[in-house]
MDAnalysis code that builds the backbone (N, CA, C; Angstrom):
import MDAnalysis as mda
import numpy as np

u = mda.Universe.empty(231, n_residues=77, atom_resindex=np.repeat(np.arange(77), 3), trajectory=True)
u.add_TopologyAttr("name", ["N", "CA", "C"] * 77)
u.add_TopologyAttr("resid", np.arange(1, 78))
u.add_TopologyAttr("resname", ["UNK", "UNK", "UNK", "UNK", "UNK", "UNK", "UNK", "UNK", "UNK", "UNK", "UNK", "UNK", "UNK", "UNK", "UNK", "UNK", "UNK", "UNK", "UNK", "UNK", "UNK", "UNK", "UNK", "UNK", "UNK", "UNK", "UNK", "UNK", "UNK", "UNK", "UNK", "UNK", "UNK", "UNK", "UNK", "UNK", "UNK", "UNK", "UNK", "UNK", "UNK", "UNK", "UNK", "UNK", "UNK", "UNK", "UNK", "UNK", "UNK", "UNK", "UNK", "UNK", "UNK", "UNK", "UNK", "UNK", "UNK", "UNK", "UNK", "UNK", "UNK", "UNK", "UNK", "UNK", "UNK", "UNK", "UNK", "UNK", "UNK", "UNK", "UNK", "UNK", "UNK", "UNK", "UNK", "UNK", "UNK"])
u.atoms.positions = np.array([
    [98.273, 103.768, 118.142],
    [97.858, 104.791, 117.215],
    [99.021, 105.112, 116.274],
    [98.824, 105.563, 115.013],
    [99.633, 105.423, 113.996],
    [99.953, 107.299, 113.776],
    [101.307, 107.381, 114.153],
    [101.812, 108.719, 114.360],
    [103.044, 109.367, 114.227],
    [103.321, 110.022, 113.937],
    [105.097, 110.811, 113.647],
    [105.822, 109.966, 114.140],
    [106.391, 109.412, 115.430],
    [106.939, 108.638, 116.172],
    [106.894, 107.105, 115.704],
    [105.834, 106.792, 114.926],
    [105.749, 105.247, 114.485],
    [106.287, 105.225, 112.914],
    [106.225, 106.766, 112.308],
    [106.476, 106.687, 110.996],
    [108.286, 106.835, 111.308],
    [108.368, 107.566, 112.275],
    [109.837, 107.293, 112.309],
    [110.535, 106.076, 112.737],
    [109.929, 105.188, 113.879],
    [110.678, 103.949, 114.133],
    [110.152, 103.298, 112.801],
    [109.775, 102.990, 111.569],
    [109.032, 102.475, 110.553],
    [110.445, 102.749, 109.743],
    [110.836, 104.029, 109.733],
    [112.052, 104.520, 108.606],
    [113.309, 104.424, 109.191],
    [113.306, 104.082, 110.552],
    [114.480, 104.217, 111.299],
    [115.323, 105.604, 110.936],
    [114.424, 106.804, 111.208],
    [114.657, 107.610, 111.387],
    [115.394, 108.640, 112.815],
    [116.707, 108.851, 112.986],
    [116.965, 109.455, 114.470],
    [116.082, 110.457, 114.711],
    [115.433, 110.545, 116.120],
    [114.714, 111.385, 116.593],
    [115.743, 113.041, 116.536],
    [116.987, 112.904, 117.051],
    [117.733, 113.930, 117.044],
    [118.061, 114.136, 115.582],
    [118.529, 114.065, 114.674],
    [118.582, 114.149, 113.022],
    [116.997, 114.711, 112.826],
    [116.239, 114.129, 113.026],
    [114.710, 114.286, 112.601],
    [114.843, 116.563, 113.535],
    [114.835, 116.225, 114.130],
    [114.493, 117.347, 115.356],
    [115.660, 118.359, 114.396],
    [116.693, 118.229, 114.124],
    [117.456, 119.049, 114.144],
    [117.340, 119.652, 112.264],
    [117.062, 118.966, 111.841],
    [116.327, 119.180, 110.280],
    [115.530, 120.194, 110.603],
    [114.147, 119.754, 111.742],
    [113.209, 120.509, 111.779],
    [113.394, 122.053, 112.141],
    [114.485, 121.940, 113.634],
    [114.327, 123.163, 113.986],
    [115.923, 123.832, 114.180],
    [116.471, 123.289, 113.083],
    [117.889, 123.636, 113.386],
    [117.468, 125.052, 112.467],
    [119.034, 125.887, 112.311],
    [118.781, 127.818, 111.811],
    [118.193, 127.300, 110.370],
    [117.211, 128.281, 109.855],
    [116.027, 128.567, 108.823],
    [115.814, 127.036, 108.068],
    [115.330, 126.186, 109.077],
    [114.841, 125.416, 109.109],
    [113.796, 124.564, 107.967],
    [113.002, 125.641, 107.850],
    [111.811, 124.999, 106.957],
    [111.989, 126.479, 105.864],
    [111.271, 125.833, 104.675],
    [111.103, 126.613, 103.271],
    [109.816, 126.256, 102.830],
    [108.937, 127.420, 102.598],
    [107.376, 127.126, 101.975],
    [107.842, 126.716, 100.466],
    [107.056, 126.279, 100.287],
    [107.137, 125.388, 98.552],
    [106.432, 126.759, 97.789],
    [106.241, 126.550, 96.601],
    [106.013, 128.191, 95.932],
    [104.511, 127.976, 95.901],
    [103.407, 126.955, 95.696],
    [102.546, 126.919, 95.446],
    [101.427, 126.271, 96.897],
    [100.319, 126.111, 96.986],
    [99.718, 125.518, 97.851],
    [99.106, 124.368, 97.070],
    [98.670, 123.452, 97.857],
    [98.757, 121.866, 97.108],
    [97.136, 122.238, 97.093],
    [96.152, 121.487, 95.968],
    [95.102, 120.990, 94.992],
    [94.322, 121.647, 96.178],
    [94.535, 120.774, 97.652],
    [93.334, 121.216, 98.460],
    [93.766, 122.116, 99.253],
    [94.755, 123.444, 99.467],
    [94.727, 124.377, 99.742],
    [95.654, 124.311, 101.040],
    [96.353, 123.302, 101.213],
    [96.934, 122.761, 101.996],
    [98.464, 123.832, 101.826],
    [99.455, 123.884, 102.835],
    [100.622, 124.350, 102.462],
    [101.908, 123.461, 102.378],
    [102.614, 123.387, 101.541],
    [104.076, 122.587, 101.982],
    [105.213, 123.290, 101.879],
    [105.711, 122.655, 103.357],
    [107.636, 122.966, 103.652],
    [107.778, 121.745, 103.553],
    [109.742, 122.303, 103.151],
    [110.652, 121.348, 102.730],
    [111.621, 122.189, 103.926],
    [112.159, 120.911, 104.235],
    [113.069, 121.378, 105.369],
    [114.897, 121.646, 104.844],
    [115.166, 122.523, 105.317],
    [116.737, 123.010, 104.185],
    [117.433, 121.694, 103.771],
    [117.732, 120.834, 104.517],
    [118.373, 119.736, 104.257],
    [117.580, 119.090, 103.380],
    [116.560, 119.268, 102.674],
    [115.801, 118.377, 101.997],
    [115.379, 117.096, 102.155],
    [115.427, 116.484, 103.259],
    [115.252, 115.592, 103.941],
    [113.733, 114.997, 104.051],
    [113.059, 116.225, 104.555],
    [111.253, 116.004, 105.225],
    [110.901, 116.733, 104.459],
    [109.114, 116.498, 104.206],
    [108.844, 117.617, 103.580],
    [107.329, 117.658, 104.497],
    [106.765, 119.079, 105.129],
    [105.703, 119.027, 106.381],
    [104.509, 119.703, 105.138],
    [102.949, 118.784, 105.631],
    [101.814, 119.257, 104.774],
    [100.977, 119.862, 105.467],
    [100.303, 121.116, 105.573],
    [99.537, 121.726, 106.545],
    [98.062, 120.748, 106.473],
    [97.240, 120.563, 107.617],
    [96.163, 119.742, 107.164],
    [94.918, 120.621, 107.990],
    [94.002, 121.052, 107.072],
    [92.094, 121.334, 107.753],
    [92.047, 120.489, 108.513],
    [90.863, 121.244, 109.294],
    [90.380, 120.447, 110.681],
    [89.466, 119.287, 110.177],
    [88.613, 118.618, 108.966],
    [88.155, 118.135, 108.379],
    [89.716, 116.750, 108.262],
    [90.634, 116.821, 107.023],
    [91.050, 116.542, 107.876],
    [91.852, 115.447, 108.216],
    [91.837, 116.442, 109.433],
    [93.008, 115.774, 110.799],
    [91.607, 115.180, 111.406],
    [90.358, 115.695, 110.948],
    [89.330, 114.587, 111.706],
    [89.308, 113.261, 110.890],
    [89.422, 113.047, 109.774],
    [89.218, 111.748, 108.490],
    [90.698, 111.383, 109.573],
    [91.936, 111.585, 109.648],
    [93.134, 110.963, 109.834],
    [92.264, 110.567, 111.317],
    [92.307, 111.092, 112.088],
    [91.797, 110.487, 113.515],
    [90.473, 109.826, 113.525],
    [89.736, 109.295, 112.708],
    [89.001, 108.333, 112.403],
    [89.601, 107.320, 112.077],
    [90.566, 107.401, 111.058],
    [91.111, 106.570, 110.320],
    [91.804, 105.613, 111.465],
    [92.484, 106.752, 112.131],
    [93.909, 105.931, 113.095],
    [93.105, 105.084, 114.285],
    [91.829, 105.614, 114.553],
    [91.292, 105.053, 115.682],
    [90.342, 103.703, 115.017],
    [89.747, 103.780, 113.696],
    [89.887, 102.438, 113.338],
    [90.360, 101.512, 113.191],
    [91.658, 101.833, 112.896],
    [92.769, 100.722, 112.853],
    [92.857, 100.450, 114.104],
    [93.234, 100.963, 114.865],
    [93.716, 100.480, 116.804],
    [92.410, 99.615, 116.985],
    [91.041, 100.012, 116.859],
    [89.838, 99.397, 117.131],
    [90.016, 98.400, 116.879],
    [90.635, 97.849, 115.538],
    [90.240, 97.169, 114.420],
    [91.228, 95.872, 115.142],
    [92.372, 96.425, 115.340],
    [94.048, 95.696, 115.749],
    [93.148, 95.013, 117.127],
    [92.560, 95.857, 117.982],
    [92.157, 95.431, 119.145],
    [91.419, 94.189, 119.388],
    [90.301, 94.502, 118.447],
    [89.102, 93.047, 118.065],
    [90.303, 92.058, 117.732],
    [91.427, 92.062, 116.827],
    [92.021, 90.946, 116.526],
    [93.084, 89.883, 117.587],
    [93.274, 90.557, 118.768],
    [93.923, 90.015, 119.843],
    [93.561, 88.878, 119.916],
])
């Protein structure tokens, strides 16, 4: 399944660097506006990441999506 953890071995991103961006002191900053579909974005102080809030709609299209692909990867074995 295609997930935070795969986008980071993908960028060769450190899990500890990653973590410490996230939740090191005042961490995250809301962006001034909310994005087209009502969504919210932080930028993390280091400017590094930037996190998108997502509807339950969706995180359902993404978990369709991700479970097609695995389906999809699977048939191809």
């Amino acid at each position: 399944m295609f997930n935070i953890s795969t986008l980071r071995k993908l960028f060769k991103v450190d899990p500890a660097d990653y973590m410490l961006s996230l939740c090191g002191d005042d961490a995250l900053r809301e962006l001034s506006s909310p994005g087209k579909s009502g969504s919210f974005f932080y930028l993390t102080n280091d400017d590094r990441y930037m996190i998108k809030t997502m509807k339950k709609a969706e995180v359902k299209v993404y978990l369709l999506l991700s479970f097609s692909k695995l389906f999809l990867s699977f048939l191809d074995w």
